[in-house]
C-alpha positions in Angstrom: 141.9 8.3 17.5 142.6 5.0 14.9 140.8 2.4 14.1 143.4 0.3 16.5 143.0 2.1 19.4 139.0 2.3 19.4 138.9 -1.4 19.1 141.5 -2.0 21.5 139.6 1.1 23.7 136.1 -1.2 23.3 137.5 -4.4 24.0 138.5 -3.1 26.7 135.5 -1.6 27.9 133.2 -4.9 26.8 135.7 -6.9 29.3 135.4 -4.4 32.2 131.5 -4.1 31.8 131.0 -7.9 32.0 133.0 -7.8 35.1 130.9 -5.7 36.5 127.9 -7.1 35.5 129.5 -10.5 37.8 130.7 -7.9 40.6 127.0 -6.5 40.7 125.0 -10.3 40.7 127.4 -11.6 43.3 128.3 -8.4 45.2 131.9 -9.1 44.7 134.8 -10.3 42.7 137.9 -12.4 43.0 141.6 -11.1 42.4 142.0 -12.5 38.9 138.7 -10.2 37.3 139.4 -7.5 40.0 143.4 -6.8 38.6 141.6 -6.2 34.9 139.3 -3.5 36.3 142.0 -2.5 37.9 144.1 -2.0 34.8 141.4 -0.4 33.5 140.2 1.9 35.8 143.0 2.4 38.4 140.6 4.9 40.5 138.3 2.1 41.4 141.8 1.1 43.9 140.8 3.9 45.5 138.3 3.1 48.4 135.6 2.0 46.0 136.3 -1.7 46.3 136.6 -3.6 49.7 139.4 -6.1 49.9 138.4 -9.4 51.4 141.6 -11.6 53.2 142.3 -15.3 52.9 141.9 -14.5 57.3 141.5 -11.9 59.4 145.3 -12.0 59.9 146.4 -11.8 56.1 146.1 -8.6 53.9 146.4 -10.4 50.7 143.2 -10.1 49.0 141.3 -12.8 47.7 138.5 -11.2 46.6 136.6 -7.8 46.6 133.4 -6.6 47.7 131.4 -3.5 46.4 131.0 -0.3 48.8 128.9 2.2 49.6 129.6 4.4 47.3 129.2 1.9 44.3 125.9 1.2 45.8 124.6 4.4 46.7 125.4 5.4 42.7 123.8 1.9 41.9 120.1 3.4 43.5 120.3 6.6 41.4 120.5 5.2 38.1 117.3 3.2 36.4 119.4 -0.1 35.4 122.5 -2.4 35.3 123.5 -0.8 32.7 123.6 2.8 33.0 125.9 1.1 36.6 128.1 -0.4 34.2 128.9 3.1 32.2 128.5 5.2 34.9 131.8 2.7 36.2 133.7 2.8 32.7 133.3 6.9 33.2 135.6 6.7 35.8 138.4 6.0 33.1 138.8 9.7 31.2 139.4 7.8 27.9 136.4 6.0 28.3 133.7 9.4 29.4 135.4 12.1 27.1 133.1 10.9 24.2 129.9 11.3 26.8 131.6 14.8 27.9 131.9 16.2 24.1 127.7 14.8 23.7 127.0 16.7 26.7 128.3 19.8 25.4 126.9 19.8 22.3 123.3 19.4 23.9 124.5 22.6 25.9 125.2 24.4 22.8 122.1 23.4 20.9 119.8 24.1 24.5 121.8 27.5 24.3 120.8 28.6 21.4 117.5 28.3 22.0 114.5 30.9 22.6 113.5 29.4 25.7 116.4 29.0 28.3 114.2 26.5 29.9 115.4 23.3 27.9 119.3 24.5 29.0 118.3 25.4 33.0 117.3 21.9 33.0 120.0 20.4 31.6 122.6 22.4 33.8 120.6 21.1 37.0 120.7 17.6 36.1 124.4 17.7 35.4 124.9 19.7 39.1 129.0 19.7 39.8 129.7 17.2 36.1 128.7 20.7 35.0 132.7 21.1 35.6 133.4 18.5 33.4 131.0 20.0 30.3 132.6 22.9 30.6 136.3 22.0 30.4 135.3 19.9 27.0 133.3 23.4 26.0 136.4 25.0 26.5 138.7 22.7 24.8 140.0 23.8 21.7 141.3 20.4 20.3 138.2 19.3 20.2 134.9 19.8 18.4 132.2 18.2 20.2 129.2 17.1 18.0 126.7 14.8 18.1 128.2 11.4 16.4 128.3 7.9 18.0 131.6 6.9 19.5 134.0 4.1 20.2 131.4 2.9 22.4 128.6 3.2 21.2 128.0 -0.6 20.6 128.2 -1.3 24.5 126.0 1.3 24.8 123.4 -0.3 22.7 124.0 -3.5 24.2 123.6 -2.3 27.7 121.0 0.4 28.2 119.0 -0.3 24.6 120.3 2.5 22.6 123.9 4.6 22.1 124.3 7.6 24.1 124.2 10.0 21.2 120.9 9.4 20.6 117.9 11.8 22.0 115.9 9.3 23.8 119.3 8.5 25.6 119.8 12.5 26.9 118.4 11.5 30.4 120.6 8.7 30.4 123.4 10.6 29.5 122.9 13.1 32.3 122.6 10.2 34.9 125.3 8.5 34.0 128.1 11.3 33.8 126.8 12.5 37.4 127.3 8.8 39.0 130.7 8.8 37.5 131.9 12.5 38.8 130.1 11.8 42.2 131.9 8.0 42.0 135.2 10.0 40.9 135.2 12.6 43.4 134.8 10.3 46.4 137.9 7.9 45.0 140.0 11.8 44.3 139.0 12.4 48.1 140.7 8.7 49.0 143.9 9.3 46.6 145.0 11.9 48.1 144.6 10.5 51.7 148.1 9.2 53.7 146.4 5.8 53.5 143.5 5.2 51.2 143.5 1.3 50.9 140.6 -0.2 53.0 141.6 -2.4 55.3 140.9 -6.3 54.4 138.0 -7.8 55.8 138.1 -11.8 56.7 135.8 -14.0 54.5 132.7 -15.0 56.3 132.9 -17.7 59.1 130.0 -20.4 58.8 130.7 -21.9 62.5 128.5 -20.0 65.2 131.6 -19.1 67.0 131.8 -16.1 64.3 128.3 -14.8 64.2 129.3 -11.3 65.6 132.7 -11.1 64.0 130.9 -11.5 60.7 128.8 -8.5 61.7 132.1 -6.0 61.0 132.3 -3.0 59.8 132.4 -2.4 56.1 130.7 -5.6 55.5 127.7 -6.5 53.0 124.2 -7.7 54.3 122.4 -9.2 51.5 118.8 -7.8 51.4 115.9 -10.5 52.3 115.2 -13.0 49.8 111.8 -11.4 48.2 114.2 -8.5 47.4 117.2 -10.0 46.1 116.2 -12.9 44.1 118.0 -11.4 41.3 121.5 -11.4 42.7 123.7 -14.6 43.8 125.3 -12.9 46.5 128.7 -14.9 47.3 128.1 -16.9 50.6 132.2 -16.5 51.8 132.0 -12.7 51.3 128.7 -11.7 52.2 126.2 -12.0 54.9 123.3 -13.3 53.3 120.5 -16.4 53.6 122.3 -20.2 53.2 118.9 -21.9 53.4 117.9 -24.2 56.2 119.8 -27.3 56.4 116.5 -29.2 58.5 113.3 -28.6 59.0 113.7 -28.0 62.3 117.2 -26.2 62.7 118.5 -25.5 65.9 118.9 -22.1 67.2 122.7 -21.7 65.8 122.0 -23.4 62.8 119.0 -21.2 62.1 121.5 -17.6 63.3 124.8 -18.6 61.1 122.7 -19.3 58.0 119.9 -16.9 58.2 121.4 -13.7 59.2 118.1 -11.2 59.4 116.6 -13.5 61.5 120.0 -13.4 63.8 119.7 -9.7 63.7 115.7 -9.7 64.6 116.3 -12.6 67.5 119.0 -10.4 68.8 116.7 -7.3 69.1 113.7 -9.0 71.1 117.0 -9.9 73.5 118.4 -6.4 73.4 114.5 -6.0 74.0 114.0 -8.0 77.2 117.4 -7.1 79.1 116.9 -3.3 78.5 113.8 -3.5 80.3 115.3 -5.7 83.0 118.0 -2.8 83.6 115.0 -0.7 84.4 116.0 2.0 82.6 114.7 2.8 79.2 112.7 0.1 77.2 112.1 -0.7 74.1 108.4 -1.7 72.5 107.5 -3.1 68.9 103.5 -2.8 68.9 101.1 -3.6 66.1 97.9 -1.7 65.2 94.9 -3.9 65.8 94.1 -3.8 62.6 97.2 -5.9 61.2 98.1 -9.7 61.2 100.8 -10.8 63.9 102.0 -13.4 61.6 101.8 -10.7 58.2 102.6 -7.4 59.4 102.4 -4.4 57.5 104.4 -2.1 59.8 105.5 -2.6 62.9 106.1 1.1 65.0 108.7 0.8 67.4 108.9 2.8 70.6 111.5 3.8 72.9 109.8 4.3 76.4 111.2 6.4 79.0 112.1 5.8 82.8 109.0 7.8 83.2 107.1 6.0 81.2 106.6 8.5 78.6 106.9 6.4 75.1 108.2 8.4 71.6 107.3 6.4 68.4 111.0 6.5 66.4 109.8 5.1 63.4 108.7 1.8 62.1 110.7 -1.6 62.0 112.2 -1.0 58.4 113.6 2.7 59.2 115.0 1.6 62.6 117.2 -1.1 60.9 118.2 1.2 58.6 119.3 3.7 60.7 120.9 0.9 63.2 123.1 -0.5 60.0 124.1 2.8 59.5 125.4 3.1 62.6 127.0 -0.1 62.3 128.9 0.9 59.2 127.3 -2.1 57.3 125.5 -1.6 53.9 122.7 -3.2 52.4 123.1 -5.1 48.7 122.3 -4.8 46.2 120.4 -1.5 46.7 119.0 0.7 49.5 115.3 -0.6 49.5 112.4 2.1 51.0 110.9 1.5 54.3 107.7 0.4 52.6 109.6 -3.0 50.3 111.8 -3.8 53.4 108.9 -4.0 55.8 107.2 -6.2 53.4 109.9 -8.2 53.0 110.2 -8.7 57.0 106.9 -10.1 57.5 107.9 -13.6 56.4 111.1 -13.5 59.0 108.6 -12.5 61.8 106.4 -15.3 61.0 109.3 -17.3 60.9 110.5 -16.0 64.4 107.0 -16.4 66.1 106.9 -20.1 64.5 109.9 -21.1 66.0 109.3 -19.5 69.0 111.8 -16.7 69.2 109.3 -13.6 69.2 105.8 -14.1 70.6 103.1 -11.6 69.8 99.6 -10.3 72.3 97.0 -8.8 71.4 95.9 -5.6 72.8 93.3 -4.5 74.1 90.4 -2.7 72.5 91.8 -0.3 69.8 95.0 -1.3 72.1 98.5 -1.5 70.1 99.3 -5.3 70.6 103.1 -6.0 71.7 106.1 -8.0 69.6 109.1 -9.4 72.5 111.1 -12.3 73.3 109.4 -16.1 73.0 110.4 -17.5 77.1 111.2 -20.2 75.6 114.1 -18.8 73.2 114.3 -16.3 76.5 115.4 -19.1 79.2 118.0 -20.6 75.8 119.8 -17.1 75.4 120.8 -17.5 79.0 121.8 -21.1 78.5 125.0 -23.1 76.7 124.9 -23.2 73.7 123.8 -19.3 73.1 125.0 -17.9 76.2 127.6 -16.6 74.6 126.2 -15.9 71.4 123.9 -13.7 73.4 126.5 -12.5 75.7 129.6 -10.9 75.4 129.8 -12.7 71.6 127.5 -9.7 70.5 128.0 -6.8 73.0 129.3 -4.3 70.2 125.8 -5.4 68.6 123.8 -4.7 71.4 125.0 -1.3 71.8 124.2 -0.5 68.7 121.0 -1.5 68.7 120.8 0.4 72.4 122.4 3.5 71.1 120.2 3.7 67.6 116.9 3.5 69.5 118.3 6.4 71.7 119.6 9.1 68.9 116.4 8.8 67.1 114.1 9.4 70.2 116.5 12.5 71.2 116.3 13.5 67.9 112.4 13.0 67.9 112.1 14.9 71.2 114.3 17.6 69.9 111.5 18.2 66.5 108.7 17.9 69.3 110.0 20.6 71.2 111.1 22.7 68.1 107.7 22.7 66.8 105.9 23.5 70.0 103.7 20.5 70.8 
């Protein structure tokens, strides 16, 4: 390789990695950055970018959003960085370098006594394994350990260049993000039609609140747990900040959209149990604060009247998101951070009188449901239809999530013997 073409290879690269380093703090991108990644890294086309519409009856992108995938590889590495490289090894000129280095540490963990030192390096590298070996087996080339035409971005953006030892583990984690990452967009290429479809921007007017909710889309984490991002207001759902003190009810939904999502539940809540049929119960150990709560245990009860825990608050969001095709940013938090980071929203909810929380009775569970208040409103203009037909995909969801996890429950009972 010349001199010419490294440069022009790590220009390259330093351009691509600053994009993404804007595409990870604001959870998208517009057209203009998005076409250079593009050029760079044509795979990235390839179902790993979600194209956002001037309206929801345009496919001409304005903008893209990040995916599933790019997020999912964003929670197995230990930094921005290692994001950013893992992305750039999705461009073969860029990872052949980090191929030939993880060869040669093959070799030298080869010819070792102890086989150990190789075993583990084979397991870490699971199916990029494929790669190694291809490089291994490629005659033109003579891997050894030497610092490539990256190796300055390297330093810059995980602390040292990839050919070093300390940087083996990083190595390893970043060539496995990049053939998992590659693999999914080989998957897309080779579909009839691998383009996602466009999503509209976000609507601020409270006509919108479900359509917003679509498939595909990006909720923004809480505030405690993304205060390190900007997430991009038009593209994402994520928290716009009162405009009032004293907000009304749509005001509050369109700009805070967890507590939306939490109001809609204590609803989904209160007309299940109306139907008679099956019910849904968010209790809090005695022990806890209703305004501060640790973890709250939801509970799907039974016609019956037989009740099976399906998990706390936290898990059951998770799993309902899931099921709604929508993906959390920037990362997928654990049970424990998220449900920390929903105690603030339920003390928000019981001051404005949306939930309402009693007590139990001795060593008694105490009960989280809908405020009467906020109860008698949902049934009322202006919410009526928010709460309505508005969010009847919602609802379902939220119906449907509780009722997969108790079968499943109920199925691990059974299986177990109890």
């Amino acid at each position: 390789m010349t001199a010419i073409s490294e440069t022009s290879l790590l220009l390259q690269a330093q351009r691509a990695s600053k994009i993404f380093a804007m595409l990870w703090q604001q959870g998208g991108i517009s057209t203009e950055p998005a076409a250079d990644v593009f050029a760079a890294i044509p795979l990235l086309q390839n179902g790993l970018l979600q194209p956002i519409s001037d309206n929801e009856y345009s496919d001409t992108p304005i903008a893209y959003t990040l995916t599933a995938p790019l997020l999912t590889a964003f929670s197995t590495l230990s930094q921005l960085g290692e994001w950013q490289l893992a992305l750039l090894g999705l461009n073969p000129s860029y990872r052949a370098h980090w191929l030939c280095l993880a060869a040669t540490r093959c070799r030298e963990a080869g010819s070792m006594r102890d086989p150990q030192m190789l075993i583990k390096i084979i397991s870490q590298l699971g199916n990029v394994s494929a790669w190694v070996l291809e490089a291994l087996e490629d005659t033109s080339v003579n891997p050894q350990l030497c610092a490539g035409p990256l190796s300055d971005l390297e330093h810059e953006l995980i602390g040292h260049s990839l050919h070093d030892n300390a940087a083996l583990p990083a190595l390893l984690r970043i060539l496995k993000a990049s053939y998992q990452l590659h693999s999914f967009a080989q998957r897309g290429a080779h579909e009839a039609d691998s383009t996602l479809t466009s999503l509209p921007p976000i609507d601020p007017s409270a006509k919108a609140l479900d359509k917003n909710w679509c498939a595909k889309r990006l909720l923004a984490l809480p505030y405690s747990l993304s205060n390190q991002t900007r997430p991009h207001a038009s593209w994402i759902l994520t928290e716009r900040g009162p405009s009032s003190d004293t907000p009304s009810h749509l005001t509050l939904f369109t700009q805070q959209p967890w507590l939306f999502l939490l109001s809609l539940l204590v609803f989904v809540q209160d007309a299940w149990a109306a139907e008679q049929r099956d019910s849904l119960l968010l209790t809090l150990s005695s022990n806890q604060n209703a305004f501060s709560p640790t973890e709250i245990s939801v509970v799907v009860q039974g016609i019956d009247g037989d009740e099976v825990n399906v998990g706390n608050l936290a898990a059951f969001l998770l799993a309902l998101l899931n099921n709604l095709n929508i993906s959390l940013y920037p990362k997928i938090p654990d049970t424990y951070d998220l449900n920390r980071a929903l105690a603030p929203l339920i003390a928000n909810l019981l001051s404005h009188q949306i939930w309402q929380f009693k007590e139990g009775g001795r060593n008694e569970a105490g009960l989280y449901s809908i405020n009467p208040v906020f109860s008698d409103a949902c049934y009322s203009l202006p919410l009526a239809p928010i709460f309505g037909y508005r969010s009847a995909r919602l609802q379902q969801a939220m119906k449907q999530t509780a009722r997969d996890i108790r079968a499943a429950k109920l199925i691990n009972i059974q299986g177990s013997g109890l």
